[in-house]
ZADO-1210 file (C-alpha; in nm, 4 decimals, padded with zeros to 6 digits):
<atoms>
<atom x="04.0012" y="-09.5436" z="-01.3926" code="UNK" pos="1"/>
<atom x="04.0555" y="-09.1455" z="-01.3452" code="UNK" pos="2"/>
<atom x="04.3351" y="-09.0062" z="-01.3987" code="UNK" pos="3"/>
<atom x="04.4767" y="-08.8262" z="-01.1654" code="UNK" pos="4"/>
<atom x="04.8052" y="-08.6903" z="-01.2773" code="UNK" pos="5"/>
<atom x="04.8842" y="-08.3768" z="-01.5536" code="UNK" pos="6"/>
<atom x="05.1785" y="-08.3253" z="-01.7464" code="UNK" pos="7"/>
<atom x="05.1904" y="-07.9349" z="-01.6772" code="UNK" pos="8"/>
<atom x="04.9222" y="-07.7924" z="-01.9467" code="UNK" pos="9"/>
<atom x="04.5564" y="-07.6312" z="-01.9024" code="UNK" pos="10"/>
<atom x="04.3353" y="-07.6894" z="-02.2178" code="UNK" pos="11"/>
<atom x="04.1658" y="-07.3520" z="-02.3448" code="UNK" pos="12"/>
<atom x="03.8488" y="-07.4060" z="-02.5443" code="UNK" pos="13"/>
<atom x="03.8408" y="-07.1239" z="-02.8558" code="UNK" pos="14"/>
<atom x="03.5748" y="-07.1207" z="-03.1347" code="UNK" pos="15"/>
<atom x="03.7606" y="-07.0909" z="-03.4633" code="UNK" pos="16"/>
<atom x="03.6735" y="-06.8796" z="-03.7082" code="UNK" pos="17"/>
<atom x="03.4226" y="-06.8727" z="-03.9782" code="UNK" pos="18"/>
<atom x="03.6156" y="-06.8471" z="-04.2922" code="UNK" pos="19"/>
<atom x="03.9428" y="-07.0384" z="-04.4281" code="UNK" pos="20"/>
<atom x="04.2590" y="-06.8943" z="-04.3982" code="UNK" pos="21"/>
<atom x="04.4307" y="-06.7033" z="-04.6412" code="UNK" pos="22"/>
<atom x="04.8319" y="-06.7627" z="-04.7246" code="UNK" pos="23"/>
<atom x="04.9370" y="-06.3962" z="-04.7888" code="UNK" pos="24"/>
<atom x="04.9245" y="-06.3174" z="-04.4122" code="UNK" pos="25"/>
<atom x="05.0803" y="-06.6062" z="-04.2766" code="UNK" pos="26"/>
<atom x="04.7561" y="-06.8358" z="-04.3133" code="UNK" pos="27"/>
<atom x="04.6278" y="-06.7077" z="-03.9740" code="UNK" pos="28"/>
<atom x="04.2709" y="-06.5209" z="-04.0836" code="UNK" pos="29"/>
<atom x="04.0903" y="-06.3001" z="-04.3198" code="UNK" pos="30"/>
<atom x="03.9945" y="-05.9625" z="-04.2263" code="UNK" pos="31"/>
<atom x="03.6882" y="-05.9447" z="-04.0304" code="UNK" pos="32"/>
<atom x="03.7505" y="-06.2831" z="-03.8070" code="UNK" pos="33"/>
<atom x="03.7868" y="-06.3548" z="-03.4537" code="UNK" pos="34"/>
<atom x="03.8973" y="-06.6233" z="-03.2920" code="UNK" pos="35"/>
<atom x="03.6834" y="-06.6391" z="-02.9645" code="UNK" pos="36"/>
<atom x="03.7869" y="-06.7713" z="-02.6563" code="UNK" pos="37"/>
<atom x="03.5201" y="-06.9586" z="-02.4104" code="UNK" pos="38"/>
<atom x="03.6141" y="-06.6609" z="-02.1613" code="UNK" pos="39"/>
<atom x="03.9255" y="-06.4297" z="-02.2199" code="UNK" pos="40"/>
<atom x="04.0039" y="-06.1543" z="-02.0499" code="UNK" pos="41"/>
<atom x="04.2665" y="-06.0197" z="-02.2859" code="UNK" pos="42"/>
<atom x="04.1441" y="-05.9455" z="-02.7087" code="UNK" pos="43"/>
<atom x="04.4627" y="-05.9216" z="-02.9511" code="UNK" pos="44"/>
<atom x="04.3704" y="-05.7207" z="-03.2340" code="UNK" pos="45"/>
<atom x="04.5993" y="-05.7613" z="-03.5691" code="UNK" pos="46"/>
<atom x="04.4986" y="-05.5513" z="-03.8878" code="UNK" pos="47"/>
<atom x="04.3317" y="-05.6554" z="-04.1892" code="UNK" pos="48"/>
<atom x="04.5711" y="-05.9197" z="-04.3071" code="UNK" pos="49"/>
<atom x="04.7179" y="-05.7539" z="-04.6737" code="UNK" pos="50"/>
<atom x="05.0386" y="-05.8409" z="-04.8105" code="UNK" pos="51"/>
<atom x="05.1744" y="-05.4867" z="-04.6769" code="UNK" pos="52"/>
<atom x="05.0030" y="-05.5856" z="-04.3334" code="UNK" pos="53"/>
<atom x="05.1350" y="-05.9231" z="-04.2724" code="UNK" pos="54"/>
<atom x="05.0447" y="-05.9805" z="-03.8715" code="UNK" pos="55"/>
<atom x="05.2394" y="-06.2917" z="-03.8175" code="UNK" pos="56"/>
<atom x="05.3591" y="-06.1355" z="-03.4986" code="UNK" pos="57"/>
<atom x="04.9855" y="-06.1660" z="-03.3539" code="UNK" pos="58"/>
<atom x="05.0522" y="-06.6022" z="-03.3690" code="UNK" pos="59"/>
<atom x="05.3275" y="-06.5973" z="-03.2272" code="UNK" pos="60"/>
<atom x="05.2288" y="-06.3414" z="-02.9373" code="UNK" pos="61"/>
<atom x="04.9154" y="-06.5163" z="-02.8853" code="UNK" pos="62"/>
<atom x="05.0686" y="-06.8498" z="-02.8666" code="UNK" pos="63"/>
<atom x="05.2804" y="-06.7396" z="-02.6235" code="UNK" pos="64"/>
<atom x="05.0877" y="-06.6115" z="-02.4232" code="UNK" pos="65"/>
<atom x="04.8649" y="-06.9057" z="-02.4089" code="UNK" pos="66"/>
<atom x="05.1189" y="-07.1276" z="-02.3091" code="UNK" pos="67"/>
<atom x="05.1654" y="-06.8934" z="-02.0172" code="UNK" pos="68"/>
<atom x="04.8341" y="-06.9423" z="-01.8966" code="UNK" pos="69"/>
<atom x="04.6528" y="-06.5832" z="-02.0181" code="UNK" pos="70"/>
<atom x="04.3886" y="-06.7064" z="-02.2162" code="UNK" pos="71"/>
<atom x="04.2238" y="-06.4412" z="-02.4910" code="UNK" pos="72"/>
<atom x="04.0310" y="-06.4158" z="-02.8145" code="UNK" pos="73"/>
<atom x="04.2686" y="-06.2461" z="-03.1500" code="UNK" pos="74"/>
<atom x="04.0725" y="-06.0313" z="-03.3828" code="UNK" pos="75"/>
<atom x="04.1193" y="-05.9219" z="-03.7225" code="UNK" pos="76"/>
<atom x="03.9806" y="-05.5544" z="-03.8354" code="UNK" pos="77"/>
<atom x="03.7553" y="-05.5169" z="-04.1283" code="UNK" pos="78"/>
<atom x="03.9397" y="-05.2331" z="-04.1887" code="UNK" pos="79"/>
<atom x="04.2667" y="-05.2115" z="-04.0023" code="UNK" pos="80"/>
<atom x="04.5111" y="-05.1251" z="-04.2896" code="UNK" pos="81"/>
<atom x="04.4362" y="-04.7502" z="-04.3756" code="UNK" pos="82"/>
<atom x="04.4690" y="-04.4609" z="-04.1486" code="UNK" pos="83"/>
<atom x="04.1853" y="-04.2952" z="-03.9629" code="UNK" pos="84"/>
<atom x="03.9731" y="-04.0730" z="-04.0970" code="UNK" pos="85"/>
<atom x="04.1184" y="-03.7468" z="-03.9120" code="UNK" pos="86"/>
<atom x="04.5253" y="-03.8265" z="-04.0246" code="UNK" pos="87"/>
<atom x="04.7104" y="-03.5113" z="-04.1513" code="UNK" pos="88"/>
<atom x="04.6924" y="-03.4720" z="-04.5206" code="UNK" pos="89"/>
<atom x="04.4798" y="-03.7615" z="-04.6093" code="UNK" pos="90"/>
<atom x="04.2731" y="-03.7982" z="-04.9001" code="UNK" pos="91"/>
<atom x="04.1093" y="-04.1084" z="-04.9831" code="UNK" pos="92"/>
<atom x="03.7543" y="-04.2950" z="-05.0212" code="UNK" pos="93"/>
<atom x="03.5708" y="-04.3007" z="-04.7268" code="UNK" pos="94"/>
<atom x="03.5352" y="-04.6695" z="-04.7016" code="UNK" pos="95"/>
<atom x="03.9579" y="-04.7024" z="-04.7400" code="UNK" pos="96"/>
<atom x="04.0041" y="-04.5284" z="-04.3791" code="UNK" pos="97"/>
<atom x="04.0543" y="-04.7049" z="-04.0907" code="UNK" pos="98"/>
<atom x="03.7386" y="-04.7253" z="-03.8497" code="UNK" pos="99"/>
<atom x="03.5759" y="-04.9889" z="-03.5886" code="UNK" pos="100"/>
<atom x="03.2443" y="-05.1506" z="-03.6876" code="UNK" pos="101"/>
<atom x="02.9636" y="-05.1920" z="-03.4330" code="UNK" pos="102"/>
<atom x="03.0259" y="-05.5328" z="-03.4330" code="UNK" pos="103"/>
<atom x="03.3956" y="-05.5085" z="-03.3591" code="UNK" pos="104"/>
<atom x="03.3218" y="-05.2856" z="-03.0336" code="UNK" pos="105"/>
<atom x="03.0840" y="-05.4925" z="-02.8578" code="UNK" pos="106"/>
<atom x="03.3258" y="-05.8005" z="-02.9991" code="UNK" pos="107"/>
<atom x="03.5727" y="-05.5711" z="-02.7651" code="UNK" pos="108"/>
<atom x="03.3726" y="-05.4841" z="-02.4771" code="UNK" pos="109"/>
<atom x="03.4144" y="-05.8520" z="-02.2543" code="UNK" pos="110"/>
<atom x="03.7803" y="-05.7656" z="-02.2816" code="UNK" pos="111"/>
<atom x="04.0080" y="-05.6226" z="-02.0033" code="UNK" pos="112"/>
<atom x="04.2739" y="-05.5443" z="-02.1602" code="UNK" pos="113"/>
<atom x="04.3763" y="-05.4662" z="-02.5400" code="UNK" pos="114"/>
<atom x="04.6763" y="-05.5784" z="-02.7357" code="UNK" pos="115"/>
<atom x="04.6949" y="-05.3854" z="-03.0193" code="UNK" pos="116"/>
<atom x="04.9813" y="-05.4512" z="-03.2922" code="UNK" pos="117"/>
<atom x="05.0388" y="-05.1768" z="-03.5950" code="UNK" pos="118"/>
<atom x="05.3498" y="-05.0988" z="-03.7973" code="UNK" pos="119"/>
<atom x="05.6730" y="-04.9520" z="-03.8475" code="UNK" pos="120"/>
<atom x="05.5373" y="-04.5662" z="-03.9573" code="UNK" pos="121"/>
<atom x="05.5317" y="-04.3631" z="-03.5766" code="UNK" pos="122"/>
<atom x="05.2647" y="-04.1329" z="-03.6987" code="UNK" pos="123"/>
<atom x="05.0154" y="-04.3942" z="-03.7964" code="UNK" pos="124"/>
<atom x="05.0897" y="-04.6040" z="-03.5339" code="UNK" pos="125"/>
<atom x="04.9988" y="-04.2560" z="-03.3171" code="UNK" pos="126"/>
<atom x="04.6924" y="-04.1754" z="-03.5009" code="UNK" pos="127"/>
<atom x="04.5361" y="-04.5317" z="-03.5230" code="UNK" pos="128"/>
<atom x="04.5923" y="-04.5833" z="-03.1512" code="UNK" pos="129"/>
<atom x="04.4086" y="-04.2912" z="-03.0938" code="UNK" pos="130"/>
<atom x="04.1356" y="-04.3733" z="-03.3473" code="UNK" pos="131"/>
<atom x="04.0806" y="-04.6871" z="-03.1110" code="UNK" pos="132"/>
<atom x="04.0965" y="-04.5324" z="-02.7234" code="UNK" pos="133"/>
<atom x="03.8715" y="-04.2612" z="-02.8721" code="UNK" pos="134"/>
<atom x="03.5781" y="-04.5603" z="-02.9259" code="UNK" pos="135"/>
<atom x="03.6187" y="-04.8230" z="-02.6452" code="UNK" pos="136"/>
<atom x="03.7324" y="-04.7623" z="-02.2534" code="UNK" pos="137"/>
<atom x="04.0114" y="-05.0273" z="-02.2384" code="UNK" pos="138"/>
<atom x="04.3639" y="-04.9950" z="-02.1342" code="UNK" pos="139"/>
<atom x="04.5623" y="-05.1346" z="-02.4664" code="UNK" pos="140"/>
<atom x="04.9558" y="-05.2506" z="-02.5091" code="UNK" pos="141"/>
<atom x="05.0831" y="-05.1103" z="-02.8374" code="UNK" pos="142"/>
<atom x="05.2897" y="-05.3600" z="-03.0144" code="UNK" pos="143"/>
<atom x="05.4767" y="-05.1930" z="-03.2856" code="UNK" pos="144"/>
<atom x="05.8667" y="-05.2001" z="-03.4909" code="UNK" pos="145"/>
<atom x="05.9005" y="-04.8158" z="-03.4424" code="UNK" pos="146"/>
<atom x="06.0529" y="-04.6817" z="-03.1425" code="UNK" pos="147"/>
<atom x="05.7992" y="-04.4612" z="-02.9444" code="UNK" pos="148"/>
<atom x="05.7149" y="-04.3542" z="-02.5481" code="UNK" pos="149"/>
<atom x="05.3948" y="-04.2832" z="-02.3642" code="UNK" pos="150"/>
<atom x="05.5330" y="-03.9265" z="-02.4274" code="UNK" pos="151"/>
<atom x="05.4430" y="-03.9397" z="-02.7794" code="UNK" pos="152"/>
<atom x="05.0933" y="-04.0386" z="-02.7602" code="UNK" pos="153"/>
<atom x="05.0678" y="-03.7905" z="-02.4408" code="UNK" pos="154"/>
<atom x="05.1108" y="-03.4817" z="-02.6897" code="UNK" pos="155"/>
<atom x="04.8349" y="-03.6582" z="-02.9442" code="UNK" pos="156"/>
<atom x="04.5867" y="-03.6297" z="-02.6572" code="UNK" pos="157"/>
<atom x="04.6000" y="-03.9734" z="-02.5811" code="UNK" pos="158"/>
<atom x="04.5812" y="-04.0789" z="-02.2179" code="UNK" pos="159"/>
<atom x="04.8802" y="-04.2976" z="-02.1167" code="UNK" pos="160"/>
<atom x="05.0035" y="-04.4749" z="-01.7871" code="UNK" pos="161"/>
<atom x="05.2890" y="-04.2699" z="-01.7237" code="UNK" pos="162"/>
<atom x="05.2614" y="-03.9880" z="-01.9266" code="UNK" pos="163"/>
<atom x="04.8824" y="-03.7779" z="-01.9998" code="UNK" pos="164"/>
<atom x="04.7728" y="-03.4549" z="-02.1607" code="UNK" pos="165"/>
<atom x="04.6193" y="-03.2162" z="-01.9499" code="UNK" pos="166"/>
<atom x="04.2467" y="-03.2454" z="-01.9030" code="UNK" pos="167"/>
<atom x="04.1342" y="-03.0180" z="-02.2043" code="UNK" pos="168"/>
<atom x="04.3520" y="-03.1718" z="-02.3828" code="UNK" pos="169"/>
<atom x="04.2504" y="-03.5300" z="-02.3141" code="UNK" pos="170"/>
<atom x="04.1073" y="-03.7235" z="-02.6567" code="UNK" pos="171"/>
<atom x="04.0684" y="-04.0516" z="-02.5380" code="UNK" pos="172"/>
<atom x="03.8575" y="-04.3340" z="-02.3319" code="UNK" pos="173"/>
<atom x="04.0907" y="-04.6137" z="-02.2966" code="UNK" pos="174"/>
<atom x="04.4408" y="-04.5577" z="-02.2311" code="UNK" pos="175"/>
<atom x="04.8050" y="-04.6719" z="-02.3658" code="UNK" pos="176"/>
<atom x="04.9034" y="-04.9060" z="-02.0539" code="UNK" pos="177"/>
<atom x="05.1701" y="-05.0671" z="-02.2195" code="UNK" pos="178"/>
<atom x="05.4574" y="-04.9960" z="-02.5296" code="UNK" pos="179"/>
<atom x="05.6198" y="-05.3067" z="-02.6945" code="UNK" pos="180"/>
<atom x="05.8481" y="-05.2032" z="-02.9345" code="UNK" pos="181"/>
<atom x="06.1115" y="-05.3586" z="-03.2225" code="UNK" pos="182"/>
<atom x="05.8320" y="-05.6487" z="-03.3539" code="UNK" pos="183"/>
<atom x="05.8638" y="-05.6472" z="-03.7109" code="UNK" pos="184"/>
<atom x="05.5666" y="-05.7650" z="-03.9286" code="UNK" pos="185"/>
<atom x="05.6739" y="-06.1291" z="-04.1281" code="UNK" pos="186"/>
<atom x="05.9152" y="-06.1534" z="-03.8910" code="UNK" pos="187"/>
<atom x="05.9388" y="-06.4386" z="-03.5901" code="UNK" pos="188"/>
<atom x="05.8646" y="-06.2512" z="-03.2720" code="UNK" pos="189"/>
<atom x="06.1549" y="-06.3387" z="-02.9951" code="UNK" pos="190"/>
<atom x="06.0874" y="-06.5258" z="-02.6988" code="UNK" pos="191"/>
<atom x="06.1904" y="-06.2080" z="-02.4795" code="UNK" pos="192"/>
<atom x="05.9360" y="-06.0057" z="-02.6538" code="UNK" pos="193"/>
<atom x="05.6249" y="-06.2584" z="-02.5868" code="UNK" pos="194"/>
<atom x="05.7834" y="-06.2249" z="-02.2474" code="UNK" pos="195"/>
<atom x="05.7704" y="-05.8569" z="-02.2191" code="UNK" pos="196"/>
<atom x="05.4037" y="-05.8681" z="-02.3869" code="UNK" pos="197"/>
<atom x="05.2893" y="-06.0925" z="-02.0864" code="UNK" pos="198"/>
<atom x="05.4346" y="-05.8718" z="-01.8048" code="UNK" pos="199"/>
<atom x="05.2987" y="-05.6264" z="-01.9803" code="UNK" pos="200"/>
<atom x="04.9749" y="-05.7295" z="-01.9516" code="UNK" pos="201"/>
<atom x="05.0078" y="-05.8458" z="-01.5881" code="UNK" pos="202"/>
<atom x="05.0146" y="-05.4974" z="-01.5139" code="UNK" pos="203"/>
<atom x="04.7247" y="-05.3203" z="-01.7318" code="UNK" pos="204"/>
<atom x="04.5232" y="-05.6210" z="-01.5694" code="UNK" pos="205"/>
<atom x="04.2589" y="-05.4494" z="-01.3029" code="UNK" pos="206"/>
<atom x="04.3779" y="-05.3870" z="-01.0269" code="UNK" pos="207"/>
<atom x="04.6182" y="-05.1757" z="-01.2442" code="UNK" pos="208"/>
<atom x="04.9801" y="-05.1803" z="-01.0724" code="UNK" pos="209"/>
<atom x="05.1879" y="-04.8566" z="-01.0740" code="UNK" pos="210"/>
<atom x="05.5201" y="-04.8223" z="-00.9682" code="UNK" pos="211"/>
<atom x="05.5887" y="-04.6266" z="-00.6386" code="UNK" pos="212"/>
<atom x="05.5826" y="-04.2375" z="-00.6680" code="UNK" pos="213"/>
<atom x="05.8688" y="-04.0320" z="-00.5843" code="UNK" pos="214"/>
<atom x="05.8605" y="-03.7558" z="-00.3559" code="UNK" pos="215"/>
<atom x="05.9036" y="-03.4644" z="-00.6093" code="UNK" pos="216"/>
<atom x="05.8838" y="-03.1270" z="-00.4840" code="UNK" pos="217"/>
<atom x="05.7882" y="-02.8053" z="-00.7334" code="UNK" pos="218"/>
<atom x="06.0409" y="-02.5353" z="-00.8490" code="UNK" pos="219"/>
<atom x="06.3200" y="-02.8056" z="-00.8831" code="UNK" pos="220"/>
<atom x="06.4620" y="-02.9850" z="-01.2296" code="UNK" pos="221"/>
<atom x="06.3444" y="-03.3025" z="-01.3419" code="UNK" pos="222"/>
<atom x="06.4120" y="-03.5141" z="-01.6337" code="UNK" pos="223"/>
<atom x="06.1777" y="-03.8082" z="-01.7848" code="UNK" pos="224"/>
<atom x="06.4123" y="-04.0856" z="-01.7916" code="UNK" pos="225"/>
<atom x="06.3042" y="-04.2613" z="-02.1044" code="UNK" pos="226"/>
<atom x="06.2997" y="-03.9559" z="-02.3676" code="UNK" pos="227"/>
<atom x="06.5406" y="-03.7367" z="-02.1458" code="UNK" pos="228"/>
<atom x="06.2656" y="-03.4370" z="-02.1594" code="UNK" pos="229"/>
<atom x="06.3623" y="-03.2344" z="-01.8490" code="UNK" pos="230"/>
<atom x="06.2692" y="-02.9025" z="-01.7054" code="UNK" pos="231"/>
<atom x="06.1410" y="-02.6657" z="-01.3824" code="UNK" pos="232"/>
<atom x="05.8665" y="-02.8650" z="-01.2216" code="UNK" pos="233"/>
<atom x="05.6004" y="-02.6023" z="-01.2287" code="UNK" pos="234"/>
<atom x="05.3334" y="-02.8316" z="-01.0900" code="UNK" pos="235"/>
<atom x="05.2066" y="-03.1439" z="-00.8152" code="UNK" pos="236"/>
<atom x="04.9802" y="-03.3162" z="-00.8526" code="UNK" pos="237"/>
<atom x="04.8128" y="-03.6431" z="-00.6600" code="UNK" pos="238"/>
<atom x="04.5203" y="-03.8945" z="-00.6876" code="UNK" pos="239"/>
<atom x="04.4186" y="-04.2623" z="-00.6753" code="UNK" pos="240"/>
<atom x="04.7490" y="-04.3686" z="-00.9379" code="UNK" pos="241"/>
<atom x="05.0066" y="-04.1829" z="-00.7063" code="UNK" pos="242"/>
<atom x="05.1747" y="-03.7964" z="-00.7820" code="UNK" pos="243"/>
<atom x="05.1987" y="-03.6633" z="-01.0918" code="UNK" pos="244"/>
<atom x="05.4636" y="-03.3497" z="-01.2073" code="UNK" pos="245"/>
<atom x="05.4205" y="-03.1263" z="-01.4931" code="UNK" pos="246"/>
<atom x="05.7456" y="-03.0130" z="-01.6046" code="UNK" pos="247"/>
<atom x="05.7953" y="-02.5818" z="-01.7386" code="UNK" pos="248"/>
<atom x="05.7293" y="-02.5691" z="-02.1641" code="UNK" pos="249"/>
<atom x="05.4911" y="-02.8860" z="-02.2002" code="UNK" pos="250"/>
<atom x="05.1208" y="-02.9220" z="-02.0771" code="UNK" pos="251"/>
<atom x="05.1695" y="-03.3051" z="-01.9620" code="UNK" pos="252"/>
<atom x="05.1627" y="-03.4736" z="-01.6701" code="UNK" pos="253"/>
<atom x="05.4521" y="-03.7434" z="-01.5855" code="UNK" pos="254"/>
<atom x="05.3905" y="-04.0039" z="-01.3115" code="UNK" pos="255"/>
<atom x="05.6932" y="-03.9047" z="-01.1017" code="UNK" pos="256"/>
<atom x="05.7963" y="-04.2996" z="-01.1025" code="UNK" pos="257"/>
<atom x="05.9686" y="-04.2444" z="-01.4338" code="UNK" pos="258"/>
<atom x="06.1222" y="-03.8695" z="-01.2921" code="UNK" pos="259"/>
<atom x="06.4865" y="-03.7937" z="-01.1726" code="UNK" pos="260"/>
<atom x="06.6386" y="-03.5318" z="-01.0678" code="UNK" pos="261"/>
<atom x="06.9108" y="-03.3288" z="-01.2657" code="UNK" pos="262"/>
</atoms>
């Protein structure tokens, strides 16, 4: 007899990985690993699981998201626990830097949208996001524990959804589309943050959603509500994503949905 009732869950089919498990980061992977969805159009990425670089956040995240219907793939790097090879005062082997292999990109490319979780150290959160964008053309939600802003990747040259660097300045294919902040690594991600992570990702999703723009007018003072950066608006500008304002003493351009006047 068929059965024609549900109790309220979709099954997702997901190819498990190739090796075992190892206990040091929270039994979920080793390095090098992903576990691949029949069809996802979201790819978590975690970094190589170390004792310093415990990602049981990336479970948790990804089980949450599952049970809210957004099915994906989670990757671990091959090398995801050093800093890339262009960080400020770094000296190391070659092979210790953070970097992408050939098979991680086109592991990547089927993907929509990234979810990409690092630590609790702003500049290498910073640099390794950029070390990413600069290789694959995805928008990407940065889950991290430090506190940080589109702003802050903005002056790095890294394209952003509400803040970017002027052209010349612009270091980047993919884009920051999303910032989750205060996710610790060992530490059991909160229900509110899974549920932040999922909006998020409702809005990188193609056909991107932005926020209205405001009707900003050059010569007058603005301020960029989340870091409180204010100044003369020397600058309009307007395309496909809505109006853009460049504010006197930076060279970045703020979606005017995050603007107000002072």
């Amino acid at each position: 007899m068929p059965v024609t009732t549900s109790i309220g869950r979709k099954s997702q089919y997901i190819d498990c990985r190739a090796e075992i498990g190892v206990g040091v980061s929270a039994g979920i992977a080793q390095r090098g690993t992903i576990g691949l969805a029949l069809k996802y159009d979201v790819l978590v990425l975690g970094m190589s699981g170390t004792r310093r670089h415990v990602f049981k956040p990336v479970c948790e995240i990804s089980m949450g998201l599952r049970e809210r219907g957004i099915e994906l793939s989670v990757m671990i790097l091959s090398t995801g626990e050093g800093v890339p090879e262009d960080f400020p005062g770094t000296f190391a082997v070659k092979d210790t830097f953070m970097h992408l292999t050939p098979k991680e990109l086109e592991q990547m490319k089927p993907a929509k949208v990234l979810i990409a979780h690092f630590g609790n150290v702003k500049r290498h959160v910073l640099y390794k996001a950029r070390m990413l964008l600069r290789n694959i053309d995805k928008p990407c939600i940065i889950v991290c524990q430090t506190p940080i802003d589109f702003e802050d990747f903005a002056e790095l040259g890294v394209r952003t959804l509400y803040v970017r660097p002027i052209e010349e300045n612009v270091g980047t294919k993919g884009y920051v589309s999303g910032i989750i902040t205060d996710v610790a690594r060992g530490v059991t991600c909160s229900k509110s943050k899974v549920d932040e992570t999922a909006r998020e990702v409702w809005i990188s999703m193609p056909p991107q959603y932005l926020e209205p723009s405001l009707p900003f007018e050059a010569g007058k003072t603005a301020r960029y509500v989340p870091t409180g950066t204010k100044g003369v608006i020397k600058d309009i500008q307007d395309d496909k994503q809505g109006r853009w304002a460049m504010l006197e003493g930076t060279d970045l351009w703020y979606h005017t949905s995050k603007l107000e006047y002072v």
